[in-house]
C-alpha positions in Angstrom: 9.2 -20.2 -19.2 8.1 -19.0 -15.7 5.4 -21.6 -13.9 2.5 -19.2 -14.6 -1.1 -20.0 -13.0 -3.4 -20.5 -15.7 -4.9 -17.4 -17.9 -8.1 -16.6 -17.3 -10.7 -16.5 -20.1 -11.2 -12.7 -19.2 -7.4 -12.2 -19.7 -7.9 -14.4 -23.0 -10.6 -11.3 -24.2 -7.9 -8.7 -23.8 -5.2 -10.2 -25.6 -7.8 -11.2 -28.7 -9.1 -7.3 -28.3 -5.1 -6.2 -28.6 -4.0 -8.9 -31.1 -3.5 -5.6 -33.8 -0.8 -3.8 -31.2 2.7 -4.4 -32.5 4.3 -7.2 -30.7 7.8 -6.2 -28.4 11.4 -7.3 -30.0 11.9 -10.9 -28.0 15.1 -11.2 -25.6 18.3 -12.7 -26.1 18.4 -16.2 -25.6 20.4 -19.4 -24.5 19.5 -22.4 -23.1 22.6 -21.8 -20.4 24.3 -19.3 -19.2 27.9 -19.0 -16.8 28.7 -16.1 -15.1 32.2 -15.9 -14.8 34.2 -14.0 -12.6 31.2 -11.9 -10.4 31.1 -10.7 -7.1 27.6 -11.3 -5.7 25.4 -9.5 -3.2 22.9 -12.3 -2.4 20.0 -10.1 -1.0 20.8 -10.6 2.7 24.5 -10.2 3.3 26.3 -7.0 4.5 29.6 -8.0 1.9 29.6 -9.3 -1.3 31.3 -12.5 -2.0 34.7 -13.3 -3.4 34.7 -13.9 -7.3 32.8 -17.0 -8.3 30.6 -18.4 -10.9 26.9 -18.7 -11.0 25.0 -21.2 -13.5 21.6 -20.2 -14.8 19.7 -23.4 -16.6 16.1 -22.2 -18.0 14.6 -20.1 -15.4 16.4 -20.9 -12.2 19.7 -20.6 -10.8 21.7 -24.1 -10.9 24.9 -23.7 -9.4 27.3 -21.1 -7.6 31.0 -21.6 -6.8 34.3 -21.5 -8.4 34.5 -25.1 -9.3 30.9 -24.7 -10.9 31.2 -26.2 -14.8 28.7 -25.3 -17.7 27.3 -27.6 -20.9 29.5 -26.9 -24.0 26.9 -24.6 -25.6 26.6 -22.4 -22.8 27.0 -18.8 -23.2 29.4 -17.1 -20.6 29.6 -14.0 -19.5 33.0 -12.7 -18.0 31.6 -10.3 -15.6 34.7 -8.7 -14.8 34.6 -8.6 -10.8 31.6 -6.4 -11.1 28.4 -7.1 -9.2 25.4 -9.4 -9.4 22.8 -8.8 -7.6 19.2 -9.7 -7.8 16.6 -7.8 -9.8 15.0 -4.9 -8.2 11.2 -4.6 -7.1 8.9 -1.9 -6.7 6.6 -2.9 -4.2 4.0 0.2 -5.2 2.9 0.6 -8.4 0.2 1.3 -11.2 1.4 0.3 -14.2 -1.4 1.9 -15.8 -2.3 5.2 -13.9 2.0 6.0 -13.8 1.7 5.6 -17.4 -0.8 8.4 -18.2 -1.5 12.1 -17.3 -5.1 12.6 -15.6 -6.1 14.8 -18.5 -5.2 11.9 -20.6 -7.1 9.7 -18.2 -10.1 12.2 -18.1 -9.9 12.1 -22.1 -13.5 10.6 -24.0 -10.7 9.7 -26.3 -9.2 7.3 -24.3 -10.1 3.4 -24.7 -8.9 0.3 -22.7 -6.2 -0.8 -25.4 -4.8 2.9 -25.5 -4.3 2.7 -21.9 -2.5 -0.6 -22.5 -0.5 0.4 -25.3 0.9 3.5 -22.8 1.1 1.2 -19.8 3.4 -1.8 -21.8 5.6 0.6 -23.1 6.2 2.5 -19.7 6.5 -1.9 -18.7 9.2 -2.4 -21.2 11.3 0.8 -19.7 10.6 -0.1 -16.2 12.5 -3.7 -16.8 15.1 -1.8 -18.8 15.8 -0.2 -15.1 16.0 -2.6 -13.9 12.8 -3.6 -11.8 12.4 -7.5 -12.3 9.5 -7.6 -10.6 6.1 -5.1 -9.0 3.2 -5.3 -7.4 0.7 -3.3 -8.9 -1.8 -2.1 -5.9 -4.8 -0.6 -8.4 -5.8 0.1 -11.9 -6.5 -1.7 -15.2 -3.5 -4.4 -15.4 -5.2 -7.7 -16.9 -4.6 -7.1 -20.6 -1.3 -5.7 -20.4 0.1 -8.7 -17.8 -1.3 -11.3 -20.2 0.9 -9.8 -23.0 4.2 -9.7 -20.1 3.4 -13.1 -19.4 3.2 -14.3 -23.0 5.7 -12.6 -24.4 3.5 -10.2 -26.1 4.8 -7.4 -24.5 8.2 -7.1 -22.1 7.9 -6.2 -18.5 8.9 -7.1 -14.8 7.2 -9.7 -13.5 3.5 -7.9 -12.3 1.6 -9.3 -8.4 -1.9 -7.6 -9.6 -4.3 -6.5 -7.2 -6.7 -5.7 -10.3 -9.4 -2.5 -9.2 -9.3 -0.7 -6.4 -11.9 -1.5 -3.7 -13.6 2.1 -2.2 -16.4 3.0 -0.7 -18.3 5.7 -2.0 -16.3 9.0 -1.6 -13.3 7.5 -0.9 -10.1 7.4 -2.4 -11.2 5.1 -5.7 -14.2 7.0 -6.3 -13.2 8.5 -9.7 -16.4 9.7 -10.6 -17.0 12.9 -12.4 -18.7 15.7 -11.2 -21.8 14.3 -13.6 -21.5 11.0 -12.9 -24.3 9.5 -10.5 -24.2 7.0 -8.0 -24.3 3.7 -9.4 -26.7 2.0 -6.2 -29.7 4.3 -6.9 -29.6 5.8 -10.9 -28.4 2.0 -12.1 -25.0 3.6 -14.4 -21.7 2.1 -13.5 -18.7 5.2 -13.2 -16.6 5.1 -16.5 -13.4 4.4 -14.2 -14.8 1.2 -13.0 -15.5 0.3 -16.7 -11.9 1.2 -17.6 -11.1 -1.6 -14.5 -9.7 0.8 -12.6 -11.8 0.7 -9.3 -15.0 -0.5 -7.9 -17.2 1.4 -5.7 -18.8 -0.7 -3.1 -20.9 -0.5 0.2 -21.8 -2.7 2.6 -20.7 -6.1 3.5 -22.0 -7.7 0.4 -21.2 -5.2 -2.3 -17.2 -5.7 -0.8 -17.5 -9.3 -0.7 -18.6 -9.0 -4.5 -15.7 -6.7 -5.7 -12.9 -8.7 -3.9 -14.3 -11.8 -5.5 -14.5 -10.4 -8.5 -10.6 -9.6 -8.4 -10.3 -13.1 -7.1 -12.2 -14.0 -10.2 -9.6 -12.2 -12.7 -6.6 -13.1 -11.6 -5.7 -10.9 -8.2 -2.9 -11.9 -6.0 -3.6 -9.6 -3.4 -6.4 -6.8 -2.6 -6.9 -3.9 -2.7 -8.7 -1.4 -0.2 -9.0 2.1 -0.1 -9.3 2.5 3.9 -8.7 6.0 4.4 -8.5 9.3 2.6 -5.9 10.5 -0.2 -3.6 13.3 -1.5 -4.6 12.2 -5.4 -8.5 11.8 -5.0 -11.1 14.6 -5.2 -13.4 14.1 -2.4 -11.7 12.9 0.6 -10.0 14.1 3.0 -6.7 12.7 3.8 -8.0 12.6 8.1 -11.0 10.7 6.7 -11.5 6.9 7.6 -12.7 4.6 5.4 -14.9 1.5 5.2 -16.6 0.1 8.6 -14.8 -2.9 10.5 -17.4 -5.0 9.2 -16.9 -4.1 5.6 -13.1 -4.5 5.9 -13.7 -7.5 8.0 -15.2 -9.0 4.7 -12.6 -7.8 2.7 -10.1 -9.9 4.6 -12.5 -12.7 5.1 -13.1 -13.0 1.2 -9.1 -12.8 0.4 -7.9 -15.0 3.4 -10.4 -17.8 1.7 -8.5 -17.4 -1.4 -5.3 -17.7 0.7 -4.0 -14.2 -0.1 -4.3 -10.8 1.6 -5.6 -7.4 1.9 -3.7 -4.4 2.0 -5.0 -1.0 2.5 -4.4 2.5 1.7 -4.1 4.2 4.5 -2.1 7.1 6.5 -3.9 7.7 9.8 -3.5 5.9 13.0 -7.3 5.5 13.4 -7.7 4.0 9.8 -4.6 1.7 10.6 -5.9 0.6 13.5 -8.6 -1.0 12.5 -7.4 -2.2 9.4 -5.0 -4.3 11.9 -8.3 -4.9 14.2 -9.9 -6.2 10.7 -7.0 -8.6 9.9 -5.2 -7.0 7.4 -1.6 -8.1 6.9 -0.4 -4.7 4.7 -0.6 -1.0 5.3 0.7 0.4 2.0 1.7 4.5 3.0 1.4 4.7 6.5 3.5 8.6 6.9 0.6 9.9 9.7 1.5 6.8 11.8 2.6 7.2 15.7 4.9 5.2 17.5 2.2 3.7 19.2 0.7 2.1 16.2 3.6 1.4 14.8 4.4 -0.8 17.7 0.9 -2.5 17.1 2.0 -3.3 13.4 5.2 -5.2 15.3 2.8 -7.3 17.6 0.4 -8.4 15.1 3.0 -8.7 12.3 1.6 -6.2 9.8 3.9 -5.4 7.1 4.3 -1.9 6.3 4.6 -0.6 2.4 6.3 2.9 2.4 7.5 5.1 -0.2 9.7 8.1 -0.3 7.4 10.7 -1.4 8.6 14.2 -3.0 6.9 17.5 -1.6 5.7 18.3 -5.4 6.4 18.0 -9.1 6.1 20.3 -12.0 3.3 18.4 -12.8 1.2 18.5 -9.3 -2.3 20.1 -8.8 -2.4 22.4 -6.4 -4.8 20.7 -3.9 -2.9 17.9 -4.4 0.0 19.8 -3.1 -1.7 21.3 -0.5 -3.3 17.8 0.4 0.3 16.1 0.6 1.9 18.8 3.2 1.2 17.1 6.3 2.6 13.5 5.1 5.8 14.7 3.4 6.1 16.4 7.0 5.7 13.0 9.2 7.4 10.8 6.5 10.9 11.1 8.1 9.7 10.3 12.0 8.1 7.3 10.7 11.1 5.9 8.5 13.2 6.3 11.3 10.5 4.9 13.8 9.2 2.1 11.7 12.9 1.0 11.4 14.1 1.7 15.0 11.1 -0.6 15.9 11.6 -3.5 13.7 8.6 -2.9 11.6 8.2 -5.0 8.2 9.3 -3.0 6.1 8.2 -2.7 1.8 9.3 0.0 -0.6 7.7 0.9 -3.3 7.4 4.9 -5.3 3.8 4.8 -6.0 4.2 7.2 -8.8 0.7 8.5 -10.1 -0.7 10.5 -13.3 2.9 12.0 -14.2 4.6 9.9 -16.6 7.7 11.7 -16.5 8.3 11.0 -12.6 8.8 6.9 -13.8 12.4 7.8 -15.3 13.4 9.1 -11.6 12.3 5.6 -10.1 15.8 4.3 -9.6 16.6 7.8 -7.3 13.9 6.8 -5.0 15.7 4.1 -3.9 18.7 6.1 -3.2 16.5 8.5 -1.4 16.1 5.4 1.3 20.0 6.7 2.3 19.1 8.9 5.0 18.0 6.3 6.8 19.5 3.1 5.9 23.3 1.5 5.7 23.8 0.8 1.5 23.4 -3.0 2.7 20.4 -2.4 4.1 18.6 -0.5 1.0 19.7 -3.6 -1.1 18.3 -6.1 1.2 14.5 -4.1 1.1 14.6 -3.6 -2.7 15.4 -7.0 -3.6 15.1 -9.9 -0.3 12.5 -7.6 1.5 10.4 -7.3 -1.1 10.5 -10.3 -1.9 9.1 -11.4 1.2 6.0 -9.3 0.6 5.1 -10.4 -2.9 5.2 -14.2 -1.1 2.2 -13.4 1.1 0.1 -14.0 -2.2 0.9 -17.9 -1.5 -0.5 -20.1 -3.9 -2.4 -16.8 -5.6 1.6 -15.6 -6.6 1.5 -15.8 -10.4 5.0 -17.2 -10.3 5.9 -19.8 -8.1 9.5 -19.8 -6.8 12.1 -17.7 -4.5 12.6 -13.9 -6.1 14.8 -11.3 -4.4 17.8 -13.7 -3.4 21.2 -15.6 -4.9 20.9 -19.2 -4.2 20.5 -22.4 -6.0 16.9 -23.0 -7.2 16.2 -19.2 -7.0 14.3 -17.9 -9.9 16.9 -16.1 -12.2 15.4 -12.4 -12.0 19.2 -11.3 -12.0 21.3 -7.4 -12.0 25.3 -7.5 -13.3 26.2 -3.8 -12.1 29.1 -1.7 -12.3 31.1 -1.9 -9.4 30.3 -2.3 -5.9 26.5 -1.0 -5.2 27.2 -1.9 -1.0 30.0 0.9 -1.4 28.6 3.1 -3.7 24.5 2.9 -3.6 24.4 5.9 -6.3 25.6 3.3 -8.5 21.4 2.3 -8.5 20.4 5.7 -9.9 21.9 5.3 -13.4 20.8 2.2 -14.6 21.3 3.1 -18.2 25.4 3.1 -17.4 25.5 0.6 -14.4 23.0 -1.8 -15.5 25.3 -3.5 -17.2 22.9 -6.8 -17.8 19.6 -7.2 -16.8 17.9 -10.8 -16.8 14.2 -12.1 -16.1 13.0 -15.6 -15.6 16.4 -16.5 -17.3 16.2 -14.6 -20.1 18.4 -11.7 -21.3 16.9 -8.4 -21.7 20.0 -5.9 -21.8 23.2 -6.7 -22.2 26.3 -4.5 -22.3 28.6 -5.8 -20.5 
């Protein structure tokens, strides 16, 4: 079993509230397992290694080499020459808001454990891709990782940031067009009740919501810190929250010993999220070179995605909303990398649960700008590196994203050779040929 911080009592309610759902087929099991015979791309190198053997003993990996020996009753797996890699991670998600359409989200129909009910099964098929591990930057997510983390229901691994922190009118206000302010008529908004934002001004009013996150679990924050393409009122130009009201953001997480990351696509908004001390900038596709070369100096990661002009799906102002950021997203790509920027991927998919079956192409999208080695090394080592900024707040402790002894066994076999052919990614179903988490077996058709 993964080394899992303790379960919060709040986390405790939702599994109680959930204990009629159905409970997910449990993995394959063994208390060993031998790879035999696999070529293995360790998350950094540019060439995969000669055929060897790597041991897995409970969750970690024990051994790699050809002289490496396994116990008697452990299970081996002839992997053929083919490829193993680690897991994959999405470094943008919302488990829950991917998982539903807004009119499903709008719904009166809709309560917290039918939201969790759509969220773990769009889980269970995210794992099946592949993804060992997200980080899940805003929405309802403390009932549904609970059940991932107990085996209730089968996931990746989840890095929660719990609600979204907005100011009023900004990206995570979800109100309704009836629904009054909460400061002066007293009602909270029925999307912060559903856990998927809070809306808070001021210095103290942030300093509550981040705790509150802190409170249930949060390994990283949250803030909305400049206007949207999938939000009503703002703006995308808009800039969000004051310095001093980020400033506490930060202040609250860093005494936690975790981070803030922001939503954001403007230089101004960027800027002084990096003036503020925040160590993320999830989006980022408005940047200029010029602060993009301030993210290099103050070691600011940057969280991009690969985002498509529209979907079936897509409002219209949403369309229109997204035009000048699927414009800029190539210039900064190619600048971000150019400059040595810390660089994240993640798709960010949002309110059209078909998109999450394309998940997989968006990483082969990343092929206009980047070598195959190179896309491998930011969905799996890169990735990893960001998900470790949590520090002690990680809800698993151990090294994710890499191939070495004493690295947590989050592990891909793969049909063929991924650093020749990265289109190999985009069909997990027939490439995939094994997928393992935390050392256990989740597909296997080898």
């Amino acid at each position: 079993m993964p080394v899992i911080r303790s379960i919060h009592w709040v986390a405790l309610f939702f599994l109680i509230a959930s204990a009629s759902l159905p409970a997910m087929a449990a993995p394959d099991q063994a208390n060993e397992f031998l790879f035999d015979n696999v070529r293995v791309f360790d998350g950094q190198s540019d060439a995969l290694s000669e055929p060897t053997r790597v041991l897995v003993g409970g969750n970690r990996i024990r051994a790699i080499g050809q002289d490496v020996e396994a116990s008697a009753d452990a299970r081996v797996i002839d992997g053929q020459g083919h490829t193993l890699m680690p897991g994959l991670i999405d470094a943008h998600v919302h488990l829950t808001f991917s998982a539903l359409s807004m009119s499903e989200l709008m719904s009166p129909d809709l309560t917290p454990e039918l939201a969790e009910q759509a969220a773990a099964r769009e889980a269970e098929a995210m794992l099946l891709r592949g993804f060992t591990a997200v980080r899940d930057v805003g929405g309802p997510i403390w009932g549904l990782k609970a059940g991932i983390d107990t085996g209730r229901y089968v996931g990746p691994r989840v890095w929660p940031s719990g609600a979204t922190v907005s100011q009023t009118a900004g990206h995570g206000d979800f109100r309704l067009p009836n629904e009054r302010s909460r400061r002066f008529f007293g009602q909270p908004s029925r999307a912060e009740l559903l856990g998927a934002t809070f809306i808070a001004d001021g210095r103290d009013e942030v300093l509550t919501a981040v705790r509150e996150n802190l409170r249930f679990g949060a390994s990283q924050i949250k803030l909305m810190a400049g206007g949207g393409t999938s939000s009503a009122y703002d703006p995308v130009d808009v800039t969000q929250y004051t310095f001093d009201e980020m400033r506490a953001a930060v202040e609250a997480a860093e005494d936690w010993g975790t981070y803030v990351t922001v939503h954001a696509y403007t230089p101004r908004a960027i800027r002084r999220a990096i003036e503020a001390g925040v160590r993320v900038v999830d989006h980022g596709q408005l940047l200029d070179e010029e602060t993009l070369k301030l993210l290099v100096e103050n070691q600011v990661w940057l969280s991009l995605q690969v985002l498509r002009a529209s979907t079936p799906d897509m409002d219209p102002l949403r369309k229109a909303k997204r035009a000048p950021v699927i414009d800029n997203q190539a210039n900064v790509w190619r600048m971000a990398r150019d400059l040595g920027v810390k660089l994240a991927w993640g798709t960010d998919f949002l309110f059209e649960p078909a998109l999450n079956a394309d998940q997989n192409e968006h990483i082969v999208m990343l092929a206009e700008w980047f070598s195959a080695a190179e896309i491998l090394k930011l969905v799996t080592h890169d990735n990893a590196q960001l998900l470790a900024l949590s520090g002690l707040r990680s809800p698993y402790q151990g090294r994710l994203g890499v191939i070495e002894e004493d690295a947590l066994a989050d592990l891909l076999l793969v049909r063929g050779n991924p650093l020749e052919d990265i289109n190999l990614l985009a069909d997990p179903a027939s490439n995939f040929l094994l997928i393992m988490k935390d050392g256990r077996v989740y597909k296997d058709s080898h």
